[in-house]
C-alpha positions in Angstrom: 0.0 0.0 0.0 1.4 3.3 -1.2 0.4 6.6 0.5 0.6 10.1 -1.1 2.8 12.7 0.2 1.0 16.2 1.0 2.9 18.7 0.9 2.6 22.8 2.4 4.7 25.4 2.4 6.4 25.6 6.2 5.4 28.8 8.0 8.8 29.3 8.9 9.4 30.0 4.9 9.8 33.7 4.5 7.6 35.3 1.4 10.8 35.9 -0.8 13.0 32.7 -1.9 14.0 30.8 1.1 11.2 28.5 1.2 10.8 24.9 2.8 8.0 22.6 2.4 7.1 19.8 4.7 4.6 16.8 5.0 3.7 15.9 8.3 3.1 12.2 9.3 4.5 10.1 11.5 7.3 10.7 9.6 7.9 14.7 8.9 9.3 15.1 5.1 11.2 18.5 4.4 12.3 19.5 1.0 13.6 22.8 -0.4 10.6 24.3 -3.0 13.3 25.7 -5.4 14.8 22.2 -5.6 11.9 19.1 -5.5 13.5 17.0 -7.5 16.9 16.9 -4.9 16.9 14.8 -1.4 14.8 15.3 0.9 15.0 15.4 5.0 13.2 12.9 6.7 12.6 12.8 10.2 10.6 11.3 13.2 7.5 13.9 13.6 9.0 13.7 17.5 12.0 15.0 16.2 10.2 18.1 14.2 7.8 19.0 17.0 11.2 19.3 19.2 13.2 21.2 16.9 9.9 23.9 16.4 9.7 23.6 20.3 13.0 24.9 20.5 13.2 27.6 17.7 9.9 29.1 19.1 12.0 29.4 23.0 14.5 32.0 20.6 
């Protein structure tokens, strides 16, 4: 069984060129929007909800 990836633009992504996009799962996909077709970061979604948790405490 094959499930689709749904992608959004992060909110961290400013409105110029530095964007990220991300699907969140149980695994959290993260991409760069100006380059789809290159790797792509995946993490645990425990992992992602920590990272935000600590960016946010900045």
């Amino acid at each position: 069984m094959t499930s689709e990836i749904t992608w959004h633009k992060s909110s961290y992504s400013n409105a110029a060129e530095n964007c990220v996009e991300v699907a969140e799962g149980h695994t959290t996909h993260i991409r760069d929007t100006q380059n789809r077709a290159q790797a792509q970061l995946n993490i645990p979604s425990s992992e992602w909800t920590a990272l935000l948790s600590a960016l946010s405490k900045n």
